[in-house]
C-alpha positions, 0 to 999 in steps of 0.5 A: 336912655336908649331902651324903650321903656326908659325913653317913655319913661323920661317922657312922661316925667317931662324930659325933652331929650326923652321925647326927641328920642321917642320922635326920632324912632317912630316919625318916619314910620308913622309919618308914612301912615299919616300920608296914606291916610291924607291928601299930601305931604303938609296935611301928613306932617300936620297930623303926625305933629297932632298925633304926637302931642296926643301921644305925649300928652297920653303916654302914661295911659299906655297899659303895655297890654299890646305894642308900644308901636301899634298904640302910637300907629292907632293914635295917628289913625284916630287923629288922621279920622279927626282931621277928616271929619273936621274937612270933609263931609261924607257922601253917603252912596247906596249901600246896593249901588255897588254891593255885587261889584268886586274887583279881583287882584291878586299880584302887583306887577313889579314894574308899578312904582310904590311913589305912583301907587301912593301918588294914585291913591292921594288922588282918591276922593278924601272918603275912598282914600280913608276907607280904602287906607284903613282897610287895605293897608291899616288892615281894619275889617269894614265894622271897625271902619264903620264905627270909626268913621260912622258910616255903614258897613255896606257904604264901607264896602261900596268905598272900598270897592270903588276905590278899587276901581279907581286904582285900577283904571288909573294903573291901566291908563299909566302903565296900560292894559296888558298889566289887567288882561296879564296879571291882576292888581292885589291891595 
């Protein structure tokens, strides 16, 4: 039982073995979406466990109509979103506050540490860093961002730019200002 769709098979006939084999091949990548998606390593962990029943409990919904994986990956998203809006409550900006602010960034210098960048954005207010998640590294265009999280298109974008922001003025302050006046910082 090491194919896929016998795995997902003896799943949802209730095998356990199944189910750890399922676990095993896809928690480390999608513990790594629920840790960009959260503050720190227990809330990830907890909505990777949340994530999993869900997908357990939903496998024989799964049409393949697209990737096994990216049905899995967009379970966690909706439960990252769901433990979110169980702790935190959105603050709403003006929508023209911030509408004309565009921060460019291009290429990421090599010297920036992946474990710095994520320990940046963890730092992130629990809004910013959801936005700024689902759209710079999920990949979700601000629309798909403002019907899940219920906020505008505009306070989707005014997040995401000041998240930008935040990042960049914490990358200047570790690794100092040549990086902003020599390259620019792409997310």
């Amino acid at each position: 039982m090491d194919n896929l769709d016998d795995i997902v098979k003896g799943c949802i006939d209730g095998k356990s073995s199944a189910q750890e084999k399922l676990y095993k091949l896809f928690s480390r990548k999608m513990y790594g979406v629920c840790l960009h998606l959260t503050k720190d390593q227990d809330s990830a962990e907890e909505i990777l466990q949340e994530g999993f029943i869900k997908v357990f409990n939903n496998l024989a919904q799964f049409k393949n109509l697209g990737s096994f994986e990216g049905w899995v990956r967009k379970i966690m998203v909706n439960t990252a979103l769901e433990h979110y809006r169980k702790q935190t409550h959105f603050q709403l900006v003006n929508e023209q506050e911030i509408a004309n602010e565009e921060i460019s960034f291009d290429d990421i210098e090599s010297d920036i540490l992946a474990e710095d960048l994520m320990t940046f954005i963890q730092e992130l207010t629990p809004q910013y860093r959801m936005v700024f998640s689902l759209y710079a590294i999920e990949g979700y265009s601000h629309a798909e961002i403002s019907d899940m999280m219920t906020i505008s298109v505009g306070t989707s974008k005014s997040n995401l730019s000041r998240a930008r922001k935040i990042l960049q003025d914490r990358v200047i302050e570790t690794y100092g200002n040549d990086i902003a006046k020599n390259r620019k910082i792409s997310w």
